[in-house]
N, C-alpha and C positions, 0 to 999 in steps of 0.2 A: 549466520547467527547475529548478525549486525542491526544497529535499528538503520532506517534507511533515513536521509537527508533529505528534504525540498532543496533544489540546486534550479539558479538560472546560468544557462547559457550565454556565451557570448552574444549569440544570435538572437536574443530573446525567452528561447525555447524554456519550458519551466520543466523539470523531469527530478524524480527520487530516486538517487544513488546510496548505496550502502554508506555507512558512515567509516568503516574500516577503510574502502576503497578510497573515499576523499580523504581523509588523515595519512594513509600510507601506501598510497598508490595501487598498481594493479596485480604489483609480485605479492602481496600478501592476499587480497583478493580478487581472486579471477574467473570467478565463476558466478559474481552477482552482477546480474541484468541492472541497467538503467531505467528506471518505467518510466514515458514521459506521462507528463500529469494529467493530457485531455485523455488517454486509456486507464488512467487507475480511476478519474472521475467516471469514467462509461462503465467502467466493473465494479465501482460502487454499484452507483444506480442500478445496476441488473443487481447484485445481490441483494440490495434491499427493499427491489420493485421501486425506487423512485424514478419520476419523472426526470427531476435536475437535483442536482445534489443540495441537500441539506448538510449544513455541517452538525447541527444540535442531533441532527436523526443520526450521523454514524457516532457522536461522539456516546451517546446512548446505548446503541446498540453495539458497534464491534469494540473487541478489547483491542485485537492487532490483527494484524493483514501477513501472512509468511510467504516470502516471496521464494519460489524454484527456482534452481540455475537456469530452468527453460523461461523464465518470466511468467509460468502462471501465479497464480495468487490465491491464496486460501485462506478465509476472515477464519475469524478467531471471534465466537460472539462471547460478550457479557454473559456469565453466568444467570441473570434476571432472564436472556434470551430462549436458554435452553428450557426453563421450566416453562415458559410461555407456548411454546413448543410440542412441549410432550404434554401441555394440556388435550 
């Protein structure tokens, strides 16, 4: 139930970690994946049909992203989204 962090690695690597997990390590939670950030960028793009990621197009359109302990992912659109939608 965390919001998740942008975190770089030692190594470079750029990945979104739960914000509980970086604050208070793994005994409190241990069941939220790390996404590194070129797959949350590729799982935009497919949910929203883009080509490359636009920031203005997701800040628009998703409210939030709810991440599984399995690490899938399920947007959460903007309510303007849904009535567009069931047009």
């Amino acid at each position: 139930g965390g919001i998740y962090w942008r975190i770089t690695k030692h190594n470079g690597e750029v990945v979104w970690r739960c914000s509980n997990k970086v604050k208070h390590g793994k005994g409190i939670c241990q069941h939220a994946p790390s996404i590194p950030e070129v797959e949350l960028k590729q799982a935009l793009c497919q949910i929203l049909g883009m080509d490359d990621v636009d920031e203005a197009m997701v800040r628009e359109r998703l409210e939030s992203i709810s991440v599984s302990a399995d690490g899938s992912l399920t947007p959460d659109f903007i309510q303007r989204e849904f009535a567009m939608l069931a047009l």
